[in-house]
Biopython code that builds the backbone (N, CA, C, O; Angstrom):
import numpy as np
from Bio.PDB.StructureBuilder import StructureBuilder

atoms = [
    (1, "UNK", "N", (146.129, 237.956, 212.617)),
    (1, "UNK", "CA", (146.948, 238.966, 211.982)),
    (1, "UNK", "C", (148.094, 239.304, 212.931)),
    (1, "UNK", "O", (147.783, 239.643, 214.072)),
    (2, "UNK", "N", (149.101, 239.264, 212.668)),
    (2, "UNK", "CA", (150.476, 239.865, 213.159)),
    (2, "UNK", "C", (150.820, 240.838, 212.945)),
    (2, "UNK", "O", (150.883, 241.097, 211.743)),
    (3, "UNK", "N", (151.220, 241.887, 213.870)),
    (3, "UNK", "CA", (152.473, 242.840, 213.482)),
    (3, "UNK", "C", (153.456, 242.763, 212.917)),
    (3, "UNK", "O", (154.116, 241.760, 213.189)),
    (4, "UNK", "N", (153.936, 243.547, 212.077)),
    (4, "UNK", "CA", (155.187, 243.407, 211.855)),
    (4, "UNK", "C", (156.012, 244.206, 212.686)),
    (4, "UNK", "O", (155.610, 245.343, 212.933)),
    (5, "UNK", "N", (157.826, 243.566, 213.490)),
    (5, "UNK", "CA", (158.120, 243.780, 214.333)),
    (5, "UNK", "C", (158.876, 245.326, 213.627)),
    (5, "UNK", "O", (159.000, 245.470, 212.411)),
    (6, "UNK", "N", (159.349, 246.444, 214.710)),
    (6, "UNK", "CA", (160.126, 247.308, 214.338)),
    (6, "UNK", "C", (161.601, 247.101, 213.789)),
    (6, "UNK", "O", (162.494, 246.490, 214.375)),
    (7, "UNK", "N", (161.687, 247.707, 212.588)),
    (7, "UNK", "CA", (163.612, 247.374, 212.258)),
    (7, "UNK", "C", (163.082, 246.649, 211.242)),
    (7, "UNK", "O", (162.092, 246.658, 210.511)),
    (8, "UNK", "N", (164.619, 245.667, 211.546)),
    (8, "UNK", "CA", (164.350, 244.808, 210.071)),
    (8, "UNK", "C", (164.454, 243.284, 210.224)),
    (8, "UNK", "O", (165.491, 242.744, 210.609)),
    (9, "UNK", "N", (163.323, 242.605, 209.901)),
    (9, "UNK", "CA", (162.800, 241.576, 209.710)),
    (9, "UNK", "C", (162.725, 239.983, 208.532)),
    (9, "UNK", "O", (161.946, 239.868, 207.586)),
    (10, "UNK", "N", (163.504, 239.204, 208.863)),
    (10, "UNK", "CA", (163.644, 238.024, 208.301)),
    (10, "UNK", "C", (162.300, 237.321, 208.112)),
    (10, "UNK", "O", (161.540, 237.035, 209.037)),
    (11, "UNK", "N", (162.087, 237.075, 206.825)),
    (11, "UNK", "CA", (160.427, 236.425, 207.295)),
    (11, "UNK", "C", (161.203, 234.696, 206.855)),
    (11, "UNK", "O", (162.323, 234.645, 206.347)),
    (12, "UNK", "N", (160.439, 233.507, 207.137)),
    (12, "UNK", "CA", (160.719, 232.335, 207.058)),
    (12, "UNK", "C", (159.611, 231.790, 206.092)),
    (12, "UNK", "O", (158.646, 232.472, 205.748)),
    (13, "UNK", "N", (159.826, 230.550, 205.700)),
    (13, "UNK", "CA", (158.952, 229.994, 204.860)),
    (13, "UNK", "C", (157.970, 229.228, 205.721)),
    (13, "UNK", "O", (157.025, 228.730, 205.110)),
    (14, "UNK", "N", (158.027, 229.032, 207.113)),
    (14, "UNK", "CA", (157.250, 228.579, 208.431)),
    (14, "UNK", "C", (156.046, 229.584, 208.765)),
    (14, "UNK", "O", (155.047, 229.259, 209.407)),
    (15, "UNK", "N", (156.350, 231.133, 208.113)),
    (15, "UNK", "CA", (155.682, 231.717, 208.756)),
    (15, "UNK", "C", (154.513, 232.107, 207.220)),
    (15, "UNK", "O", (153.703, 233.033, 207.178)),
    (16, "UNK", "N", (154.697, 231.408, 206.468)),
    (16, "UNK", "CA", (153.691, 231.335, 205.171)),
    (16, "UNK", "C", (152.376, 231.532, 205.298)),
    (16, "UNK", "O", (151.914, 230.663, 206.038)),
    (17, "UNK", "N", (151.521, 232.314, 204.896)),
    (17, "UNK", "CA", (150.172, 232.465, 205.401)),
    (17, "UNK", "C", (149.836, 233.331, 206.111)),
    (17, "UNK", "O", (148.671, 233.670, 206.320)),
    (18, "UNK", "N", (151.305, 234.039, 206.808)),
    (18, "UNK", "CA", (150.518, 235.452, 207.961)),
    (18, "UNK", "C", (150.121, 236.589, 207.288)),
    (18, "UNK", "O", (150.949, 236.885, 206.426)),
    (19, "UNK", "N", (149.035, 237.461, 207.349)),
    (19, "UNK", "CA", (148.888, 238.498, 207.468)),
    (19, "UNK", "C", (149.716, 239.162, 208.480)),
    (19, "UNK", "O", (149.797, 238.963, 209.692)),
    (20, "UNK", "N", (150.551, 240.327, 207.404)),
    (20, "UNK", "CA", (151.135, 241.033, 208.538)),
    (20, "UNK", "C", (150.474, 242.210, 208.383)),
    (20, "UNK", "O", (150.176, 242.681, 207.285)),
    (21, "UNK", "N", (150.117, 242.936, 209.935)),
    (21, "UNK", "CA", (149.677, 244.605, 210.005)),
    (21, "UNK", "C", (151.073, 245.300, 209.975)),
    (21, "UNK", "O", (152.090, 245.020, 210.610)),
    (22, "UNK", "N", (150.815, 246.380, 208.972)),
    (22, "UNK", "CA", (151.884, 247.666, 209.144)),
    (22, "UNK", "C", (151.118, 248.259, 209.841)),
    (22, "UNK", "O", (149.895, 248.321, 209.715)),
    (23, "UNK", "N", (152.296, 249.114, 211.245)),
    (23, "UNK", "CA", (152.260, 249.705, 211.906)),
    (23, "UNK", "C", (152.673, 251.423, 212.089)),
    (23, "UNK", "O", (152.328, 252.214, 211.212)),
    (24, "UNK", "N", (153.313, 251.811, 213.112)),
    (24, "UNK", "CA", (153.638, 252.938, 213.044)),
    (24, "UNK", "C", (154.948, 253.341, 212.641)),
    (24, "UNK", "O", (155.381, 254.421, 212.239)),
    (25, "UNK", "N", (155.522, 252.144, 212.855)),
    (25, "UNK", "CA", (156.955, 252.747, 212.965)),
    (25, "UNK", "C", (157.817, 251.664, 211.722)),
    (25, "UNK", "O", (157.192, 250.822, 211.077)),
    (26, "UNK", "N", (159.018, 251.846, 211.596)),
    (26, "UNK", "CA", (160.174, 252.249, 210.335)),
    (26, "UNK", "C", (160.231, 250.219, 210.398)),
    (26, "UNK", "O", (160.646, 249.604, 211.380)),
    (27, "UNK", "N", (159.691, 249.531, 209.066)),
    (27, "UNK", "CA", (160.091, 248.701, 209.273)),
    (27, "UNK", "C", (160.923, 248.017, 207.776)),
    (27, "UNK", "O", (160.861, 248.704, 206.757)),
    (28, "UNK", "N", (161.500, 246.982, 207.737)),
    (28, "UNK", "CA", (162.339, 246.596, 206.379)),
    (28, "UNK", "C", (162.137, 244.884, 206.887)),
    (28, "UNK", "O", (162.373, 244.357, 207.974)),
    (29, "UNK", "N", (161.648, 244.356, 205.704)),
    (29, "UNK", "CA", (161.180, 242.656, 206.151)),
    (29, "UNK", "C", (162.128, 242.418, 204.553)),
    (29, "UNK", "O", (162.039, 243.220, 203.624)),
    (30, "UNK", "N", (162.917, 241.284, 204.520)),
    (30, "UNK", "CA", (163.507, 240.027, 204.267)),
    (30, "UNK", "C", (162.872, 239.272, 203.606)),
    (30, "UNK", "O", (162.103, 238.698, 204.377)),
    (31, "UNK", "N", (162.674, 238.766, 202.158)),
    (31, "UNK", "CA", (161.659, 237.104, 201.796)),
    (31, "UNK", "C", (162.544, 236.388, 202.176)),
    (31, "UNK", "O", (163.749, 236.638, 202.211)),
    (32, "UNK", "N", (162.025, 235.497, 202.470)),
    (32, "UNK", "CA", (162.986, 233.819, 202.155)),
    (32, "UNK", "C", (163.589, 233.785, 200.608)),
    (32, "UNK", "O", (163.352, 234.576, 199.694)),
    (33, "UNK", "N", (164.334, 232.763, 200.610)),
    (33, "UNK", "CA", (165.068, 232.453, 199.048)),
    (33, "UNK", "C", (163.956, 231.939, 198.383)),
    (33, "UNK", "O", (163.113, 231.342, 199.053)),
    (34, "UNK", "N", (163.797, 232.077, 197.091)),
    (34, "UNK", "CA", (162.574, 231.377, 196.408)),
    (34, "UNK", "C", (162.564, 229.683, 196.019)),
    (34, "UNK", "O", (161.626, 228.885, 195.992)),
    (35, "UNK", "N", (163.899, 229.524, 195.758)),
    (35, "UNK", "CA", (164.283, 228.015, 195.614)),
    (35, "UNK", "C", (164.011, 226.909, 197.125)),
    (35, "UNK", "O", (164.230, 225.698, 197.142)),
    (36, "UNK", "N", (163.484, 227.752, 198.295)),
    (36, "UNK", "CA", (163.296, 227.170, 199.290)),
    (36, "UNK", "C", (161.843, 227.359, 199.766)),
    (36, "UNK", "O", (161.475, 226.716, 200.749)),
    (37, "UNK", "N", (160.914, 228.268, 199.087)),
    (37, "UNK", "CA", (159.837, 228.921, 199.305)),
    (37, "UNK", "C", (158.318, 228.781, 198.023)),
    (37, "UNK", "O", (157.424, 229.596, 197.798)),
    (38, "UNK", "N", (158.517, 227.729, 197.559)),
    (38, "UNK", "CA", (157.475, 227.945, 196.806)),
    (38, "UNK", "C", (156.296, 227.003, 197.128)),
    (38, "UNK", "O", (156.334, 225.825, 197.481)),
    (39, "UNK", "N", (155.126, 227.899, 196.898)),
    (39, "UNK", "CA", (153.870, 228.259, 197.556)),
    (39, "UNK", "C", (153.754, 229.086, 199.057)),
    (39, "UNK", "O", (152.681, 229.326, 199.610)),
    (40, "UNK", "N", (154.991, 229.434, 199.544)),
    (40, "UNK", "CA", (154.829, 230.304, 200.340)),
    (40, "UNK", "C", (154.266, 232.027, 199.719)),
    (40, "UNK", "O", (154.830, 232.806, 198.951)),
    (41, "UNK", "N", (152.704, 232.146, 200.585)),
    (41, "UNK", "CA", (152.050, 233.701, 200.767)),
    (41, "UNK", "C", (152.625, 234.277, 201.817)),
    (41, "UNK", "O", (153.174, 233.679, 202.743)),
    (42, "UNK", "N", (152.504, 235.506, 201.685)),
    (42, "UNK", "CA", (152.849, 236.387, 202.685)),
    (42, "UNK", "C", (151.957, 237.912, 202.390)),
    (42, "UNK", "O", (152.285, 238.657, 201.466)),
    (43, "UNK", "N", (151.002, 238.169, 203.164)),
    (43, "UNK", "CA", (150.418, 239.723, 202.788)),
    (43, "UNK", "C", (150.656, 240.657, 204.011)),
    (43, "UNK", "O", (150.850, 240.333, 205.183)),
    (44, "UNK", "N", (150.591, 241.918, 203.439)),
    (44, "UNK", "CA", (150.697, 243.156, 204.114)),
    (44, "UNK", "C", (149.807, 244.066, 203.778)),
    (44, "UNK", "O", (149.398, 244.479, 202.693)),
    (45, "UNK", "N", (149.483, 244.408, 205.287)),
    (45, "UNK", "CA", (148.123, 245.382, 204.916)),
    (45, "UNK", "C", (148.719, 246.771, 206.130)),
    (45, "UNK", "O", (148.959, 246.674, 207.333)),
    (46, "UNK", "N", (148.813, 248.076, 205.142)),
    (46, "UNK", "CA", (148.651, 249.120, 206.443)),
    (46, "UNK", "C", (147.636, 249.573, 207.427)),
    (46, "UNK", "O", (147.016, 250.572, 207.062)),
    (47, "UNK", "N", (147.324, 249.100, 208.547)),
    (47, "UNK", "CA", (146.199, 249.171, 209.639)),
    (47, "UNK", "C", (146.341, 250.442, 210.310)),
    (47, "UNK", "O", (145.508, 250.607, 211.201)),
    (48, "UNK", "N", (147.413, 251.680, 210.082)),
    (48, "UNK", "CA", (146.982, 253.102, 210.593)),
    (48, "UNK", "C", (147.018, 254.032, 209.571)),
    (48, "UNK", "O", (147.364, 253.835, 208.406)),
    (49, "UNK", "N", (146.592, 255.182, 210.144)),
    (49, "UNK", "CA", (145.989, 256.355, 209.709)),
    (49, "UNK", "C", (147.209, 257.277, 208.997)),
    (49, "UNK", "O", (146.982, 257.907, 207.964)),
    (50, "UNK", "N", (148.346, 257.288, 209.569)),
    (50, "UNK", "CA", (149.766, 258.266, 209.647)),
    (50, "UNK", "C", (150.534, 257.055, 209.979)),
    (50, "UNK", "O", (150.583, 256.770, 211.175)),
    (51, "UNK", "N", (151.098, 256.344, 209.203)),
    (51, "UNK", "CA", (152.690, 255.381, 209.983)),
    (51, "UNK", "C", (153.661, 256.606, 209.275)),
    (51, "UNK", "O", (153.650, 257.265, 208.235)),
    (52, "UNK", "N", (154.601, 256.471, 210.645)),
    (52, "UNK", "CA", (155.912, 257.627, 210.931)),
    (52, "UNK", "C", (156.986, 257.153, 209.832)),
    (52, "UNK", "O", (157.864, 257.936, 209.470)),
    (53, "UNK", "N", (156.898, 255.922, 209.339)),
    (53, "UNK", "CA", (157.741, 255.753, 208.700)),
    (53, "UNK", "C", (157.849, 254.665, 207.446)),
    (53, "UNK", "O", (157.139, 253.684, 207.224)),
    (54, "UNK", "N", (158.982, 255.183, 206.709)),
    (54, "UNK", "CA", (158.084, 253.780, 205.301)),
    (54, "UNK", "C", (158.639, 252.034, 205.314)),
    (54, "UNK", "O", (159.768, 251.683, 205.655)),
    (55, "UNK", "N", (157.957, 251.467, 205.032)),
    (55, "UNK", "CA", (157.943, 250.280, 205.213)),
    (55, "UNK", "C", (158.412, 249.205, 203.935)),
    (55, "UNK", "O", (157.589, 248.974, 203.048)),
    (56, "UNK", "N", (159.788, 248.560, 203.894)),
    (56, "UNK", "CA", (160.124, 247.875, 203.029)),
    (56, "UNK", "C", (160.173, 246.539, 203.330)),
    (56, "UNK", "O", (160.188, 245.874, 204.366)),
    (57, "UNK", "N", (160.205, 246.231, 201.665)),
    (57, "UNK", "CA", (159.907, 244.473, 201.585)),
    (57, "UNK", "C", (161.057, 243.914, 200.411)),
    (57, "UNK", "O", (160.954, 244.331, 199.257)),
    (58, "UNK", "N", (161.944, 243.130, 200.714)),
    (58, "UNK", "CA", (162.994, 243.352, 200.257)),
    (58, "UNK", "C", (163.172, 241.272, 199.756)),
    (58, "UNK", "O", (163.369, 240.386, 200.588)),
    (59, "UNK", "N", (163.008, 241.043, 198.122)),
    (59, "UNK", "CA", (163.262, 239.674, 198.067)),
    (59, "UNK", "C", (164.546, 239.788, 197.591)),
    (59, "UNK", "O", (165.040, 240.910, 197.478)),
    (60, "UNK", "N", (165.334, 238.527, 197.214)),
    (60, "UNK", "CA", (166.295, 238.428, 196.124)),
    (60, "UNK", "C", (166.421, 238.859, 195.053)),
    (60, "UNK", "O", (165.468, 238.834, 194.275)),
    (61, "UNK", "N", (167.377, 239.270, 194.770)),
    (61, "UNK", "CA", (167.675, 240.273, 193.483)),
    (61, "UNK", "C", (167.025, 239.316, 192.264)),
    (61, "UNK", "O", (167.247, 238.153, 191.925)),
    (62, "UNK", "N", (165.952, 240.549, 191.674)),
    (62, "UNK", "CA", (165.720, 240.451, 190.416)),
    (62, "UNK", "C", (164.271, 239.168, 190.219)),
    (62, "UNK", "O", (163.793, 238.587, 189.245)),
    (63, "UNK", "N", (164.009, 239.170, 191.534)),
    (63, "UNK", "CA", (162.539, 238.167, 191.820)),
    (63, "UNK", "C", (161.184, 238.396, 192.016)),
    (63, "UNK", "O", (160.326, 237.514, 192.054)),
    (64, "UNK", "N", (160.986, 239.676, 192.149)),
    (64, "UNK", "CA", (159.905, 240.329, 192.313)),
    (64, "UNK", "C", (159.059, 240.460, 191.269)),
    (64, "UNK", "O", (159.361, 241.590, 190.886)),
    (65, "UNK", "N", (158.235, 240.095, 190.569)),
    (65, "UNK", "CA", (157.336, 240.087, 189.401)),
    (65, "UNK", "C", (155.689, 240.530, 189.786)),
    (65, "UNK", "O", (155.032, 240.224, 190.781)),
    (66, "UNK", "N", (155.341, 241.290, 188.702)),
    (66, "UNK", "CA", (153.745, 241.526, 189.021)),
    (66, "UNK", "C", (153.690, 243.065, 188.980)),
    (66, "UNK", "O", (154.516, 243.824, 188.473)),
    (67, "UNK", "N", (152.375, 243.411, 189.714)),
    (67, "UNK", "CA", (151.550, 244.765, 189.175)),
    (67, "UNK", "C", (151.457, 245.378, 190.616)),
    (67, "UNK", "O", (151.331, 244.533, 191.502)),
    (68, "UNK", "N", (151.494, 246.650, 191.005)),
    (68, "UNK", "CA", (150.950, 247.363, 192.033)),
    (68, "UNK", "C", (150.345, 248.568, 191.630)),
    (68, "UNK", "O", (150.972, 249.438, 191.025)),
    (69, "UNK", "N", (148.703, 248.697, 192.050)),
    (69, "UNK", "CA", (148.039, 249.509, 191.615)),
    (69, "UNK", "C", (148.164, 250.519, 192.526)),
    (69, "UNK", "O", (148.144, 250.190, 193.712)),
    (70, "UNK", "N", (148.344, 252.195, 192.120)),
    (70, "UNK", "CA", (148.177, 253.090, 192.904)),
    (70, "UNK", "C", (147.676, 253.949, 193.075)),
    (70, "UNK", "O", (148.222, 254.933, 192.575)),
    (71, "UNK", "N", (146.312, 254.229, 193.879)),
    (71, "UNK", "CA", (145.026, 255.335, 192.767)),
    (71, "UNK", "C", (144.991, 254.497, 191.432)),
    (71, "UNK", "O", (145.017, 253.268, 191.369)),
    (72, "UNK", "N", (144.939, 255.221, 190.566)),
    (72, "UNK", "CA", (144.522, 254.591, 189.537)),
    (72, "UNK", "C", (146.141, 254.167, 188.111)),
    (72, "UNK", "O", (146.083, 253.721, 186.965)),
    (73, "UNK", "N", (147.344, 254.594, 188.980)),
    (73, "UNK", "CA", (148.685, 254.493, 188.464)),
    (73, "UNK", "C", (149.000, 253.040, 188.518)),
    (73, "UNK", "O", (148.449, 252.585, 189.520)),
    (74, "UNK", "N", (149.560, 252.241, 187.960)),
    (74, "UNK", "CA", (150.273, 250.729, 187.652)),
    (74, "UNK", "C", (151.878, 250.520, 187.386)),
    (74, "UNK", "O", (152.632, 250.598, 186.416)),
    (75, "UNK", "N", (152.004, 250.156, 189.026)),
    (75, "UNK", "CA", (153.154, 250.576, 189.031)),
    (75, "UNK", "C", (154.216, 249.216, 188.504)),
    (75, "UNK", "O", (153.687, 248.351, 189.202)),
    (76, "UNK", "N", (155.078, 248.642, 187.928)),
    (76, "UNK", "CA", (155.595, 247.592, 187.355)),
    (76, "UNK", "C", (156.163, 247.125, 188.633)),
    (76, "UNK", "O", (156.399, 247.898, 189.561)),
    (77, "UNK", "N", (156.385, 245.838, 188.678)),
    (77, "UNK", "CA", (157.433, 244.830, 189.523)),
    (77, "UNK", "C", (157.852, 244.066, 187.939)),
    (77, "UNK", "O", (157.392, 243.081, 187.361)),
    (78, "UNK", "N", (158.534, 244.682, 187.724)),
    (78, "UNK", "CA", (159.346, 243.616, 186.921)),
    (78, "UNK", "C", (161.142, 243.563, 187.121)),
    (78, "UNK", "O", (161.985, 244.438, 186.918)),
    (79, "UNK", "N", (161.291, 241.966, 187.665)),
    (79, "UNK", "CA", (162.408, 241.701, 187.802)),
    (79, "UNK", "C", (163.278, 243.146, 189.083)),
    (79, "UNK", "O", (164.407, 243.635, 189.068)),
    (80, "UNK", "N", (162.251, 243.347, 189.878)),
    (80, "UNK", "CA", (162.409, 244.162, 191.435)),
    (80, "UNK", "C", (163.241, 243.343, 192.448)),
    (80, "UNK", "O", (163.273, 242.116, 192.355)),
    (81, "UNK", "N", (163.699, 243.794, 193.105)),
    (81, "UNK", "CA", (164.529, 243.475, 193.894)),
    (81, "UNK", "C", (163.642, 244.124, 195.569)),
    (81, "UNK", "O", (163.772, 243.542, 196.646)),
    (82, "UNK", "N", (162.890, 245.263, 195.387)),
    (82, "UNK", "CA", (162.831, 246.176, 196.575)),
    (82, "UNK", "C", (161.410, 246.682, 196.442)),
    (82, "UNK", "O", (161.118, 246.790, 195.251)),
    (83, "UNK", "N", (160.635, 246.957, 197.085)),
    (83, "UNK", "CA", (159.223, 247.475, 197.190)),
    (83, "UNK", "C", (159.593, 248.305, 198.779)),
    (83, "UNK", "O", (160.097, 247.993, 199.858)),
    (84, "UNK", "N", (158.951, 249.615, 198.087)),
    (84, "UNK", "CA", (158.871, 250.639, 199.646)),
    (84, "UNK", "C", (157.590, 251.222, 199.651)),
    (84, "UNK", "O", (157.338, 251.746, 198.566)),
    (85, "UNK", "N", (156.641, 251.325, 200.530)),
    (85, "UNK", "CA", (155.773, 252.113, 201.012)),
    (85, "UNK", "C", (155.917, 252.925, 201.625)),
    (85, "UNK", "O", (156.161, 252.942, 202.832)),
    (86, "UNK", "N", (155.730, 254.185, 200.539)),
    (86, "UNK", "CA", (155.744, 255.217, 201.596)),
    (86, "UNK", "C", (154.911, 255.970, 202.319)),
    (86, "UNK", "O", (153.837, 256.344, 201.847)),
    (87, "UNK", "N", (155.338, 256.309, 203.653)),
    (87, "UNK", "CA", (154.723, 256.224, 204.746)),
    (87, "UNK", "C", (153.611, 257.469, 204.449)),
    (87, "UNK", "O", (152.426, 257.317, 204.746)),
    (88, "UNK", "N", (154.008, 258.446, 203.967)),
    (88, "UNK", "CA", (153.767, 259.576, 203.798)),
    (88, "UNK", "C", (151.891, 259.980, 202.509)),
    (88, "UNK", "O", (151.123, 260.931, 202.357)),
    (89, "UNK", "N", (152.015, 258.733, 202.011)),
    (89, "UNK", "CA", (151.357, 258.252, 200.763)),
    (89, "UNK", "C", (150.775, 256.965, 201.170)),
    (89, "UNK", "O", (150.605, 256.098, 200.313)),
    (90, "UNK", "N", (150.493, 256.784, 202.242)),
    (90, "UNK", "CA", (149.597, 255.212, 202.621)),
    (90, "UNK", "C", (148.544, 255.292, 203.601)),
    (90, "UNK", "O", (148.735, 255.690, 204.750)),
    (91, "UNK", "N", (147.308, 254.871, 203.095)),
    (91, "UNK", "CA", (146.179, 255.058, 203.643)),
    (91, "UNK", "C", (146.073, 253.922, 203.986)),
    (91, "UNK", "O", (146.826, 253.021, 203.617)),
    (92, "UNK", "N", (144.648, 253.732, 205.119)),
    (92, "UNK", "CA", (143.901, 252.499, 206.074)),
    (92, "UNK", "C", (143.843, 251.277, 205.073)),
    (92, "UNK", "O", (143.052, 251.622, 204.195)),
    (93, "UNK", "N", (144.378, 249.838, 204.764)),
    (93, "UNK", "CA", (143.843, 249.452, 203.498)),
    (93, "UNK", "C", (144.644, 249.026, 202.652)),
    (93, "UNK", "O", (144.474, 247.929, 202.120)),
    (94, "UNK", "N", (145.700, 249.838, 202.360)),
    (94, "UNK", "CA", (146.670, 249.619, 201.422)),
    (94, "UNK", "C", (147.291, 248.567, 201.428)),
    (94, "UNK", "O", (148.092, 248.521, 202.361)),
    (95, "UNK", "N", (147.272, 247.227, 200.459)),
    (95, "UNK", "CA", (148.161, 246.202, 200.766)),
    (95, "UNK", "C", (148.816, 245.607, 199.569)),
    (95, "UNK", "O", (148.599, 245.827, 198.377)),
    (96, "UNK", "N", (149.870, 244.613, 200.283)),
    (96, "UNK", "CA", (150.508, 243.681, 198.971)),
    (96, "UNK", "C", (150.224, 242.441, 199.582)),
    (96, "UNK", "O", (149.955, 242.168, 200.752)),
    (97, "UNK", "N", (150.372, 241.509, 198.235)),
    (97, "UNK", "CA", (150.151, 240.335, 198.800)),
    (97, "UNK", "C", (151.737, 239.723, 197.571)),
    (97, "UNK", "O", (152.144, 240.136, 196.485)),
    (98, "UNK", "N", (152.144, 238.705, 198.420)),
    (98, "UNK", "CA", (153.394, 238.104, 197.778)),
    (98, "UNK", "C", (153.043, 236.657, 197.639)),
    (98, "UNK", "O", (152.529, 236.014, 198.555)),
    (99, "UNK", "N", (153.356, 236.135, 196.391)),
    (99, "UNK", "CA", (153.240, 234.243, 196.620)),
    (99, "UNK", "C", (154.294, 233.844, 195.881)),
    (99, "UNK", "O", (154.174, 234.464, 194.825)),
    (100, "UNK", "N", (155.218, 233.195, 195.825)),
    (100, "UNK", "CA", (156.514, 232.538, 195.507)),
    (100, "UNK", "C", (155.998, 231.066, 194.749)),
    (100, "UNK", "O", (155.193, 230.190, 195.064)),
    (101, "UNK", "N", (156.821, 231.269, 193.696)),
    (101, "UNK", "CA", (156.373, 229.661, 192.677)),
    (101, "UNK", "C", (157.558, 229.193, 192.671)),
    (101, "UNK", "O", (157.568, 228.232, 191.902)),
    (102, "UNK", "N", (158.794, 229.403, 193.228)),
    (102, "UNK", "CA", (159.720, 228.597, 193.620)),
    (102, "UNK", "C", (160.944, 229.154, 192.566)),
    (102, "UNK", "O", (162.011, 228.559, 192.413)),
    (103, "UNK", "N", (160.568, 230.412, 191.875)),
    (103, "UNK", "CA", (161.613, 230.618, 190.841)),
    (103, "UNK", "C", (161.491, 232.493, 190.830)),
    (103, "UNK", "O", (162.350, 233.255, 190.386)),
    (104, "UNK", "N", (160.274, 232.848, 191.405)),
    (104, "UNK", "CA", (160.072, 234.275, 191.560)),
    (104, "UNK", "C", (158.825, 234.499, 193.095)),
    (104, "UNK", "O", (158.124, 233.670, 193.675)),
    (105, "UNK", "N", (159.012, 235.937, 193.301)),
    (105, "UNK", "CA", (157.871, 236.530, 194.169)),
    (105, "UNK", "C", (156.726, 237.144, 193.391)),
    (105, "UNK", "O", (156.829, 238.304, 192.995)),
    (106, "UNK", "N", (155.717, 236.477, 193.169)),
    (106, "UNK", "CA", (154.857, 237.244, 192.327)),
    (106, "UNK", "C", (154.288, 238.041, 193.011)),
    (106, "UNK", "O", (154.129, 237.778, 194.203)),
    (107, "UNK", "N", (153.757, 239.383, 192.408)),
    (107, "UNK", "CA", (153.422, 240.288, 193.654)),
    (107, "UNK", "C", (152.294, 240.643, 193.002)),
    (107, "UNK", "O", (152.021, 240.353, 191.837)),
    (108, "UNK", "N", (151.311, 241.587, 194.138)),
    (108, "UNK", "CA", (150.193, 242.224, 193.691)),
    (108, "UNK", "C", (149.940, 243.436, 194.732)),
    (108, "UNK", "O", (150.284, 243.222, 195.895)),
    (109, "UNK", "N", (149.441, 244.531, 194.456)),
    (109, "UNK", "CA", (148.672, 245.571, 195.433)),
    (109, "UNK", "C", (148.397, 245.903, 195.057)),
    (109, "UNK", "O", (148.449, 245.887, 193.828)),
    (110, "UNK", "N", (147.537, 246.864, 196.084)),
    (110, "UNK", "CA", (146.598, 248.075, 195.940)),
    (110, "UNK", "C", (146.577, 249.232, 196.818)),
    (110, "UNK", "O", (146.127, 248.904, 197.916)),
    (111, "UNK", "N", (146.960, 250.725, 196.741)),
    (111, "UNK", "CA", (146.414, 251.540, 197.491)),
    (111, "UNK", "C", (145.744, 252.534, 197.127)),
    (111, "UNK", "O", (145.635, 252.578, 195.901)),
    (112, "UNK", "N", (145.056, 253.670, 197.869)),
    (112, "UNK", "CA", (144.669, 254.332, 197.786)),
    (112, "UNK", "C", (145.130, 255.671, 197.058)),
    (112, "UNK", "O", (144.387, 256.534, 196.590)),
    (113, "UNK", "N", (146.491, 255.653, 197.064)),
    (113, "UNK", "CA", (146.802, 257.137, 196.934)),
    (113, "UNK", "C", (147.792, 257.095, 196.444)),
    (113, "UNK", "O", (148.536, 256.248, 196.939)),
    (114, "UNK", "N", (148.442, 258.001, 195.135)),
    (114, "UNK", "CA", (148.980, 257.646, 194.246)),
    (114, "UNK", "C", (150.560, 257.772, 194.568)),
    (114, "UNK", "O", (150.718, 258.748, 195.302)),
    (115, "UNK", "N", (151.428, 257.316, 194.364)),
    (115, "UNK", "CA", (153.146, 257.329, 194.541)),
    (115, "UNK", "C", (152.945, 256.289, 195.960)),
    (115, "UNK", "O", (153.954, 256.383, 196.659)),
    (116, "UNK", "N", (152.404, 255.788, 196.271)),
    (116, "UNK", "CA", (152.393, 254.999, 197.565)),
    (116, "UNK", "C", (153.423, 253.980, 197.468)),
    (116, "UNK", "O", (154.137, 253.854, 198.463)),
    (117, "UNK", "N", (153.642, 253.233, 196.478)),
    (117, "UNK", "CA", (154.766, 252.261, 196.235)),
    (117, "UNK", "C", (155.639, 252.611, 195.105)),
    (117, "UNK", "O", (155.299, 252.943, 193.970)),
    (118, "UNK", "N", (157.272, 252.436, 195.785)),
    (118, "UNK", "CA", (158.085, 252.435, 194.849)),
    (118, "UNK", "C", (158.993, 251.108, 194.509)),
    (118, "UNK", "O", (159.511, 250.410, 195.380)),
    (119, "UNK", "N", (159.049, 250.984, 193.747)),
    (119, "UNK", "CA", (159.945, 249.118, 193.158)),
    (119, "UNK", "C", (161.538, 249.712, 192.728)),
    (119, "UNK", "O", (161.823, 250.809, 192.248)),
    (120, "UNK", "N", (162.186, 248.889, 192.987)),
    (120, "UNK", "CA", (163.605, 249.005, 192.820)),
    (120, "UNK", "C", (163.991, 247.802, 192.633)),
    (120, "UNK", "O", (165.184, 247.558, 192.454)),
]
sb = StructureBuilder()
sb.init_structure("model")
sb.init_model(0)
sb.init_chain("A")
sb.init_seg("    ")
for serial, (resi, resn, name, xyz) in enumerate(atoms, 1):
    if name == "N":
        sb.init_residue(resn, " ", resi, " ")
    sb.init_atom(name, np.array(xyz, "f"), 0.0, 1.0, " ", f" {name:<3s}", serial, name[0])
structure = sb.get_structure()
């Protein structure tokens, strides 16, 4: 499992398969292009108690597809551009997982506590 670094973060289609830990602090991660990325995974899981700050995941406009469950709320990815966790609303646990079919990011999560993810 990897950290994800502080700031903002380019992920590669090399780095396919990592678990990344959210941490404490303010981070914003990058997909790869999807036309260069398919079968590339990528998951995120929050590993503390209080992170100081919220954590975005940012693909190409209008690629983001799929469901994020929150408490018991369903939150849409349709045709998203932006997923934020907020920091404030994320418990031990909470994760997404991303997999790319070469034409979209299909997405999925789950957290604990409700408003935890917002899609844009």
């Amino acid at each position: 499992m990897a950290t994800l670094p502080t700031g903002a973060t380019a992920l590669t289609a090399a780095q396919s398969g990592t678990i990344f830990r959210i941490n404490l602090t303010a981070t914003a991660v990058t997909l790869p292009a999807v036309a260069t990325s398919a079968g590339c995974f990528f998951r995120f899981i929050n590993s503390v108690a209080a992170p100081a700050a919220d954590c975005s995941i940012t693909g190409p406009a209008g690629t983001l597809e799929g469901y994020l469950i929150s408490q018991a709320t369903r939150v849409a990815c349709v045709g998203g551009s932006q997923i934020t966790l907020a920091h404030a609303a994320m418990s031990i646990g909470d994760s997404i997982d991303l997999v790319c079919d070469g034409t979209n990011w299909m997405v999925r999560g789950f957290a604990q506590t409700a408003a935890a993810y917002t899609v844009v």
